[in-house]
Legacy VTK file of the C-alpha trace (Angstrom):
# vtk DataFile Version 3.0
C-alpha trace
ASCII
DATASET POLYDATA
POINTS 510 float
99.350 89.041 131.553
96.657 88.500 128.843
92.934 89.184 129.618
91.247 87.480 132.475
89.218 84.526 131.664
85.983 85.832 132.981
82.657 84.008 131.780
81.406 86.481 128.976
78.121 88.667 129.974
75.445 87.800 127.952
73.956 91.386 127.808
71.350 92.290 124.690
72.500 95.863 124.688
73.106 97.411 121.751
76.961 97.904 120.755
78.075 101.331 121.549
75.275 102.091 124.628
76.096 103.431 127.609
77.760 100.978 130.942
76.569 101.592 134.416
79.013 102.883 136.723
79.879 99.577 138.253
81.212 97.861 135.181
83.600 100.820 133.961
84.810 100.722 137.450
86.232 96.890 137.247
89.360 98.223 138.053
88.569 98.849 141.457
88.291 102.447 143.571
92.110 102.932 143.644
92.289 103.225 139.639
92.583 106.634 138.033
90.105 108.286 136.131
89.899 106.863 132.492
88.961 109.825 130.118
85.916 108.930 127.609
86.892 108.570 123.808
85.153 111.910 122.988
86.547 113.669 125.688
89.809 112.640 124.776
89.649 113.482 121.437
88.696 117.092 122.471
91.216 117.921 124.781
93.525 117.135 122.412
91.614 118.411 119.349
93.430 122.041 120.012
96.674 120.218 120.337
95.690 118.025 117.382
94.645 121.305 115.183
97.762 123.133 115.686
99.595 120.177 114.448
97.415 119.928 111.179
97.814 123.899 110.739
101.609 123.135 111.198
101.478 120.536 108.872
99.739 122.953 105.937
102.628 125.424 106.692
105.223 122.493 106.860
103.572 121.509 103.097
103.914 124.814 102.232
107.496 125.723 102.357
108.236 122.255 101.467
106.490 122.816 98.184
108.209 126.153 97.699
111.517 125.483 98.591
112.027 122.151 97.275
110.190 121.398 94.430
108.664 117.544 93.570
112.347 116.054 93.259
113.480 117.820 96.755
110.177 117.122 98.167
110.155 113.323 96.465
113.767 112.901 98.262
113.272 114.164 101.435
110.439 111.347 101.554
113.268 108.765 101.537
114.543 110.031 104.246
111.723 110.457 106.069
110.466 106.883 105.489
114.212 105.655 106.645
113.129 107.610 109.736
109.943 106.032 110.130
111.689 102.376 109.034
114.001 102.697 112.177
111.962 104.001 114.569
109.122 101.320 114.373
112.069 98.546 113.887
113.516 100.249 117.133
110.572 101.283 118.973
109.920 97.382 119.294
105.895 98.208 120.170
106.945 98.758 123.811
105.233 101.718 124.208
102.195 100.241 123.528
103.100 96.595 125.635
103.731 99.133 128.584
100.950 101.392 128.344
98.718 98.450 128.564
100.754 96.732 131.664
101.350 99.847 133.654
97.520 100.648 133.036
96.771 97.305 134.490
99.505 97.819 137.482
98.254 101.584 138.097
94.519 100.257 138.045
95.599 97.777 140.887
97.167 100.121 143.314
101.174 98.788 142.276
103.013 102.043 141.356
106.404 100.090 142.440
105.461 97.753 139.393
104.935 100.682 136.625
108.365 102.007 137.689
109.855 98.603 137.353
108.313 98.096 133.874
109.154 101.673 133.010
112.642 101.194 133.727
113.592 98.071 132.088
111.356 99.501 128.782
114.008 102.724 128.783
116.546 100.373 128.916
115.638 98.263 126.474
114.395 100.553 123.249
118.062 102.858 124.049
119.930 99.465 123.188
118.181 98.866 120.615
118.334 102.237 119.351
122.039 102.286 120.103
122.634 98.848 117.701
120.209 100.199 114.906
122.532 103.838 115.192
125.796 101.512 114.725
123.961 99.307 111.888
123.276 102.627 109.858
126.456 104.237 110.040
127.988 101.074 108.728
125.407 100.289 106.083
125.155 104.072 105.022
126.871 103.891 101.661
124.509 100.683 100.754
121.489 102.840 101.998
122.231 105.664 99.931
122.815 104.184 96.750
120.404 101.360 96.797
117.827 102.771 98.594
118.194 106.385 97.900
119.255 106.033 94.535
121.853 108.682 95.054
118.817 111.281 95.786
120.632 112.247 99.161
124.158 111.945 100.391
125.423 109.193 102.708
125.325 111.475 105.812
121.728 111.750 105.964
120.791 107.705 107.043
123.291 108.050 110.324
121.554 111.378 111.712
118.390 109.892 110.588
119.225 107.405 113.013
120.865 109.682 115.953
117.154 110.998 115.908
115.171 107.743 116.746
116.523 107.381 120.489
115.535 110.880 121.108
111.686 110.102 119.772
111.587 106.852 121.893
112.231 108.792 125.178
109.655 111.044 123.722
107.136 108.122 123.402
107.982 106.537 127.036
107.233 109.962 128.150
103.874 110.328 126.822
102.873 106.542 127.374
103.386 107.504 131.148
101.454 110.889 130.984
99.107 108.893 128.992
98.881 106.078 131.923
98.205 109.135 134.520
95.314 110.529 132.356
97.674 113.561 131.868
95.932 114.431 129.177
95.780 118.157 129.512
99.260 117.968 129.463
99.962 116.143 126.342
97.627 118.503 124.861
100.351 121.346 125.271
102.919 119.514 125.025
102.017 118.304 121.773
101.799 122.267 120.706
104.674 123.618 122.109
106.409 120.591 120.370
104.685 121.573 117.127
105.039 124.991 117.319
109.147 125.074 117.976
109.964 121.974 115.665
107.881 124.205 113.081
110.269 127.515 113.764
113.455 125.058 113.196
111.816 123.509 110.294
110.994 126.911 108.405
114.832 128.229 109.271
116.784 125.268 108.340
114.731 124.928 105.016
114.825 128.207 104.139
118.358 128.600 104.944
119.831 125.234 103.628
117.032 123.657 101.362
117.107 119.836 101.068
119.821 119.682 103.275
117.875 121.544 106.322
114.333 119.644 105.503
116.709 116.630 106.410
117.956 118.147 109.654
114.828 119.059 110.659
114.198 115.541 110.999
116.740 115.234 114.076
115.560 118.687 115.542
112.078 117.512 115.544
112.868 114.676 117.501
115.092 116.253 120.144
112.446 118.620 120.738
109.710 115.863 121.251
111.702 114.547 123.801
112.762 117.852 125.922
109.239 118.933 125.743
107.811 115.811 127.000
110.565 115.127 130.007
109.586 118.314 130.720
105.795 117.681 131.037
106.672 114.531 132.848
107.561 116.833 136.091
105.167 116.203 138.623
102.889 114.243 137.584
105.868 110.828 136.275
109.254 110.293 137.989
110.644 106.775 138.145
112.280 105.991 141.821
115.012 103.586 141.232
114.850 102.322 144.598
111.296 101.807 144.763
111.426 99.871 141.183
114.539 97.890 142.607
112.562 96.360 145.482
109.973 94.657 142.664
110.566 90.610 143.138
112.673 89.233 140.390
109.926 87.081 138.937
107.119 89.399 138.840
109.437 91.698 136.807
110.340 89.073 134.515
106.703 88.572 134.337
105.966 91.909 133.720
108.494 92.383 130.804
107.000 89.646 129.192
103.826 90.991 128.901
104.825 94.036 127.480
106.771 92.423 124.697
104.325 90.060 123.952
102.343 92.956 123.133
104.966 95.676 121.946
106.741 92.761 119.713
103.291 92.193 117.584
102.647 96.110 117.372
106.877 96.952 116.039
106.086 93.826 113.494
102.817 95.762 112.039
104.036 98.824 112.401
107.777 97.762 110.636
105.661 95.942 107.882
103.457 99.573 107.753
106.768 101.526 107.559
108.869 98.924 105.602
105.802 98.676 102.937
105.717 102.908 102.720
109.901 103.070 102.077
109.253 100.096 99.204
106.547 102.291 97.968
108.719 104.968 97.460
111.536 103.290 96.529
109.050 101.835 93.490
107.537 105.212 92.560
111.517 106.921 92.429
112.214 103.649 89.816
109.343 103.755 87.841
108.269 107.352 87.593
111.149 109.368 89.269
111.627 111.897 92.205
108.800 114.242 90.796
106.165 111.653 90.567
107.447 110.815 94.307
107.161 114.062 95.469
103.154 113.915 94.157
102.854 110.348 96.257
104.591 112.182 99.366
101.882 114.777 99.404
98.928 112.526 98.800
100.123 110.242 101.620
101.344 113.723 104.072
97.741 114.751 103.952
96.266 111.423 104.662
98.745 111.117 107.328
98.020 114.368 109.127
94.220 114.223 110.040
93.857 110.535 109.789
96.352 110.114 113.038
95.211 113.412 114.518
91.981 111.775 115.147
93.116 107.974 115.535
95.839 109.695 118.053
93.239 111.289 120.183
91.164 108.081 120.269
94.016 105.677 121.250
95.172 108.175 124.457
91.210 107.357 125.819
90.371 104.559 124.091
93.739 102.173 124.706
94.014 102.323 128.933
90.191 101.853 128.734
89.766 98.730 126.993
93.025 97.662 128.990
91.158 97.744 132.069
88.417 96.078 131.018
89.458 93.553 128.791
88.030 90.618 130.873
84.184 92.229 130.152
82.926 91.765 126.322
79.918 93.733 126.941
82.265 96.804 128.681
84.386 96.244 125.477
81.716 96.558 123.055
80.592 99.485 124.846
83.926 101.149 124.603
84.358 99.716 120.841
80.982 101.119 119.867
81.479 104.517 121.259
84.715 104.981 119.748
83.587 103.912 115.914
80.303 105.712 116.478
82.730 108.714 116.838
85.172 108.547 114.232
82.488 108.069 111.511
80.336 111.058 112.799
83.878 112.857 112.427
85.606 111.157 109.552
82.444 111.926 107.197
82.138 115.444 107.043
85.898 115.488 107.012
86.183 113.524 103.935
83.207 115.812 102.468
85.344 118.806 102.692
88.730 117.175 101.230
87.032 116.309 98.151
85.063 119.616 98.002
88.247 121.855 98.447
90.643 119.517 96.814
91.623 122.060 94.273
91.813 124.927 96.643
94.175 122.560 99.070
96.889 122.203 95.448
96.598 126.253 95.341
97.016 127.235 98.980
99.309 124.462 100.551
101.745 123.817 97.523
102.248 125.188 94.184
100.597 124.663 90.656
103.444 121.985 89.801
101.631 120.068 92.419
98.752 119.731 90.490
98.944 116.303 89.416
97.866 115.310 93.476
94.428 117.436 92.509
92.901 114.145 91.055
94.867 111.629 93.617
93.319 112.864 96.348
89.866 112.423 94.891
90.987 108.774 95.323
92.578 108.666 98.598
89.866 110.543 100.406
87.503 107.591 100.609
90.281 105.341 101.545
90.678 107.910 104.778
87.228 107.358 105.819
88.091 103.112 105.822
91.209 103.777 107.645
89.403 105.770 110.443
87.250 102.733 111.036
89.993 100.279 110.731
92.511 102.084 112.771
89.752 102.028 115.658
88.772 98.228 115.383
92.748 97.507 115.064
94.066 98.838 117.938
91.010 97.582 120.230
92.250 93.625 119.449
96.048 94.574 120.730
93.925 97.074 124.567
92.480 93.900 124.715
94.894 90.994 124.584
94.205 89.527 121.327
97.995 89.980 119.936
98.038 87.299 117.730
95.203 88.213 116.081
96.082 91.797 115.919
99.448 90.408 114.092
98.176 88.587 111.838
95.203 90.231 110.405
97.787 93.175 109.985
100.491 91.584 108.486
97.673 90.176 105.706
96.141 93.419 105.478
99.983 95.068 104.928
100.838 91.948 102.314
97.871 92.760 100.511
98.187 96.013 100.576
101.762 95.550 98.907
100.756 93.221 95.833
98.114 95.846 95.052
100.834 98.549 94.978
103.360 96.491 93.315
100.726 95.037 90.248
99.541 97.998 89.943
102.209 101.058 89.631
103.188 99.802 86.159
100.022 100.006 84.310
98.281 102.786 86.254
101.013 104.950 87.538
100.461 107.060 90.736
96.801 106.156 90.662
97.604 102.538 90.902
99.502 103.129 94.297
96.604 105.797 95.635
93.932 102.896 94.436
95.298 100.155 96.319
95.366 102.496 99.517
92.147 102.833 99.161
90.523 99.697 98.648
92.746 97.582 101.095
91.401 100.390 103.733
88.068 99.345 102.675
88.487 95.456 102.293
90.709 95.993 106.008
87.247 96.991 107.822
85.677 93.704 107.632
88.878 91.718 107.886
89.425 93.253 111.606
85.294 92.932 112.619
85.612 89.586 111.895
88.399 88.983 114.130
87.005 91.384 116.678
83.621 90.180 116.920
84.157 86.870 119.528
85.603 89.552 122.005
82.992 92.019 122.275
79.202 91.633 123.143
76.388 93.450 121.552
75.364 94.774 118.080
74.723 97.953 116.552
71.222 99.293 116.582
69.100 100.021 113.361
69.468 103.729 113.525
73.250 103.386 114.228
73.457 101.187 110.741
71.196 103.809 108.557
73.988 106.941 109.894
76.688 104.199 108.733
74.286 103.665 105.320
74.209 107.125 104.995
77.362 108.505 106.021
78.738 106.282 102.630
76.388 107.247 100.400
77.342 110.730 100.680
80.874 109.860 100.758
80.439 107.628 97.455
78.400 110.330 95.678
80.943 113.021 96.416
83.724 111.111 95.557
81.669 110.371 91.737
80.120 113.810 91.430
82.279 116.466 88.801
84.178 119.026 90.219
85.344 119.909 92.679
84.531 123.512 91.070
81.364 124.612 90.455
77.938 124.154 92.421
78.858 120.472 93.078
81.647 122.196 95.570
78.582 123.589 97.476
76.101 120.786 97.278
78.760 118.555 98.744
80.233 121.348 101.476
76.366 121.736 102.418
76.156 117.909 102.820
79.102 117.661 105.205
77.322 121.008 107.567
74.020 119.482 107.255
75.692 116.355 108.504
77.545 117.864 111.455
74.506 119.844 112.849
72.491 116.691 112.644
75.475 114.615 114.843
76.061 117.503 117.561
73.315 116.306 120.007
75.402 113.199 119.955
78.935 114.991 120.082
77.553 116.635 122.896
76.341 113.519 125.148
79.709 111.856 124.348
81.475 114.104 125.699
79.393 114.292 128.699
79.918 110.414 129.167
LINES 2 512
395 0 1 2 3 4 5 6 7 8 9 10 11 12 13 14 15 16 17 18 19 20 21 22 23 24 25 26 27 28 29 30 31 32 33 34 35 36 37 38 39 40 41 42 43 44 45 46 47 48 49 50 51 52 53 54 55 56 57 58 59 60 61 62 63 64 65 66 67 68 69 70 71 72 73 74 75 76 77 78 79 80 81 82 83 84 85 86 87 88 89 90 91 92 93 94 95 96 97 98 99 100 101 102 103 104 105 106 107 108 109 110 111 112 113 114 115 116 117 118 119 120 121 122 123 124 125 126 127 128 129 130 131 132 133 134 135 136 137 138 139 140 141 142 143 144 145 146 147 148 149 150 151 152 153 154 155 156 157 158 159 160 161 162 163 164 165 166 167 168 169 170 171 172 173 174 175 176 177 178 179 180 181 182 183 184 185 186 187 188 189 190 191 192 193 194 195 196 197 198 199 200 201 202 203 204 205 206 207 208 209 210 211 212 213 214 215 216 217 218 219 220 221 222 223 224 225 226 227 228 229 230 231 232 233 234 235 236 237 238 239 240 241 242 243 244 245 246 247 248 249 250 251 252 253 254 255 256 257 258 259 260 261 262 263 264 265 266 267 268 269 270 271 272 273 274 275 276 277 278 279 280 281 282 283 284 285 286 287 288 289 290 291 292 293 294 295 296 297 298 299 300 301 302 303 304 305 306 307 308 309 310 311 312 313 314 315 316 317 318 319 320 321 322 323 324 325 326 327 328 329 330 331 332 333 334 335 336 337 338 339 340 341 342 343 344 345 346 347 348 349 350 351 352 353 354 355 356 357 358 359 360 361 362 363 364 365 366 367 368 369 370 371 372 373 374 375 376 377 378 379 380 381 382 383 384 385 386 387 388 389 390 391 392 393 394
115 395 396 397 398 399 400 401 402 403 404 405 406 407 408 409 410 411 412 413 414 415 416 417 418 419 420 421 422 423 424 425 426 427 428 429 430 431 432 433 434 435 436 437 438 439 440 441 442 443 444 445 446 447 448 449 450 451 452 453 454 455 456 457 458 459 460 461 462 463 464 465 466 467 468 469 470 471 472 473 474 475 476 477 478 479 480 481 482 483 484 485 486 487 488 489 490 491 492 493 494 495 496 497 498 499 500 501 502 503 504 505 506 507 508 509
């Protein structure tokens, strides 16, 4: 069930400006109230905040308790982790947020318990194989792969874990579907806020050995805390999904693997290229240079997601139920980047102004080797904002090819820069190429974007993007971060913000 093949709407208006009524309501009068990008992103901005705080305390004790070797080997682990769960999460949650969108939007509730059922199914026997696969393969894993950092033990627990996150992901694609988004908002905390209490116990009480448990315990409490925000507003009846036809649930399965397959082989190739580039730092530079990588990638991989997550929960269903309508798509398109840059900007401005201050308050001073990486990566955040947004807007609409390939290149590029370039340039070869395939990814998934979406940008809308990189680029050159360059910069990114809130504001009026 790909997009419909409606003749495209010719419409001058610029990309990003706002739809009347009647188009954003394709779906018809029985489907739900879609959330607006902004408004999504602030509901969940507490939810996404406390998560980022919990992440600095996470860092913290990490950094205290472990050390760069414990810190560098917990990072296999948790890249086996992230290995499985994208091999095992097989994209469905994405392939059935889109097709119970598209059922919900046309008044079928039998066929979103149908598709929800068969997706459960599915992802636990997968799960269940992967599970069996590790426990036999875990001698192999740890000696090969963790290079005897951590015991054989750790890859089958690492693996109990990933069922118990993929009931956690059905759960929110369903709340998601409903617009639930209150709900995943404190869901998300309570989550964040218990799986932090295990965390700082089990670490504190068994080092290395509890920062791997954790891993587990953060996943069964993802998925109690999401069944449990399911309650009343998602409960699948059996005999409702039962009396779907045969064919049309065929049909429907389809459709979400044909999406969910192309999002698990981007998101394996993300997660398979992360374990190889930790496996490569442990050879060539050891656990302690690993532990430096794991930091520079944790904070990137805190607030870049917070934000991207956000966007996806309004931005995905929307572009689902309009992907027949380029000028509805550029609309949403537009009003998502247009948001994420007047974000990600100021953002970036204060990484790189309080780099310095992040080594002495989150970690310890033997983490000061990530002072300088993250003068590198920070720019590299900014391009994965923007390409994050574009990237996930070819899968809402139906383009999964497209979205396939241009990811795999981007993740194959992405992995020769990494691989030529750890030998002669060490940690900042690795850092580097994150940053410049983020950049060179931008234009890569326009390209591929632009025959889907009508409209353009407007010339104000390209001097804010003109802008918005010059003061990234000059901070990112300018000495410091001490002295009054820490100001001018931390001035730029307030001056910035108070110039962008009129525009916050009507966003999140839309």
């Amino acid at each position: 069930m790909g997009p419909q093949d409606s003749p495209p709407n010719r419409s001058t208006a610029p990309l990003g400006s706002p739809a009347p009524d009647a188009e954003l309501a394709a779906a018809g009068p029985e489907a739900p109230a879609r959330a607006p990008v902004a408004r999504g992103v602030a509901v969940l901005g507490a939810s996404n905040g406390v998560a980022l705080l919990a992440g600095v305390v996470r860092q913290k004790v990490f950094a205290v308790f472990l050390g760069t070797a414990g810190f560098g080997a917990l990072s296999l682990a948790i890249a086996l982790f992230d290995a499985l769960a994208n091999l095992a999460r097989f994209g469905v949650p994405s392939g059935l947020l889109r097709e119970a969108s598209r059922f919900e939007a046309d008044g079928y509730p039998e066929r979103v318990d149908r598709a929800y059922r068969s997706s459960r199914a599915l992802l636990l026997s997968v799960a269940g194989a992967l599970f069996a696969a590790t426990v036999l393969a875990r001698s192999w894993i740890a000696d090969e792969l963790f290079r005897g950092a951590l015991p054989a033990w750790v890859p089958p627990l690492v693996a109990a874990g990933v069922p118990l996150l993929l009931l956690a992901n059905l759960a929110e694609t369903m709340l998601t579907v409903r617009q639930a988004l209150a709900r995943i908002a404190v869901g998300k905390v309570v989550t964040t806020v218990f799986s932090l209490a295990l965390m700082v116990g089990l670490v504190t009480w068994l080092g290395l050995t509890g920062a791997v448990l954790q891993i587990w315990t953060g996943a069964a409490v993802a998925a109690l805390v999401t069944w449990v925000a399911c309650r009343g507003v998602f409960a699948s009846d059996p005999t409702r999904a039962r009396g779907v036809p045969a064919g049309v649930a065929r049909a429907a399965v389809r459709a979400v693997l044909v999406v969910g397959v192309a999002e698990a082989l981007h998101h394996v190739a993300v997660a398979g290229n992360l374990l190889i580039f930790r496996v490569l730092v442990v050879r060539e530079l050891g656990l302690d240079a690993n532990g430096l990588y794991q930091v520079v990638l944790g904070l990137s991989r805190q607030w870049v997601p917070a934000v991207l997550g956000g966007v996806f929960i309004a931005l995905y269903p929307r572009l689902a139920a309009v992907s027949g309508d380029r000028r509805a798509v550029g609309v949403e398109v537009g009003s998502a980047l247009r948001l994420v840059f007047v974000l990600g900007v100021p953002a970036v401005l204060v990484l790189l102004a309080t780099r310095d201050w992040i080594v002495t308050i989150l970690l310890t001073e033997s983490f000061r080797g990530v002072e300088p990486l993250l003068r590198v990566s920070a720019a590299g955040d900014l391009a994965a904002l923007v390409a994050g947004v574009v990237h996930m807007s070819l899968l809402a609409v139906g383009a999964v090819r497209v979205f396939l390939l241009s990811g795999l290149a981007v993740e194959l590029l992405y992995l020769v820069g990494v691989s030529s370039t750890i030998g002669p340039l060490g940690l900042t070869g690795a850092v580097l190429s994150y940053s410049v395939v983020a950049a060179l990814s931008v234009p890569v998934y326009l390209v591929c974007l632009g025959g889907r979406v009508e409209g353009r940008p407007s010339r104000s809308e390209v001097g804010r993007l003109g802008l918005g990189l010059i003061l990234v680029t000059a901070a990112v050159l300018a000495p410091g971060p001490g002295g009054p360059y820490r100001w001018v910069v931390l001035g730029a990114a307030v001056a910035w913000t108070l110039a962008h809130l009129p525009r916050l504001r009507s966003e999140l009026a839309r």
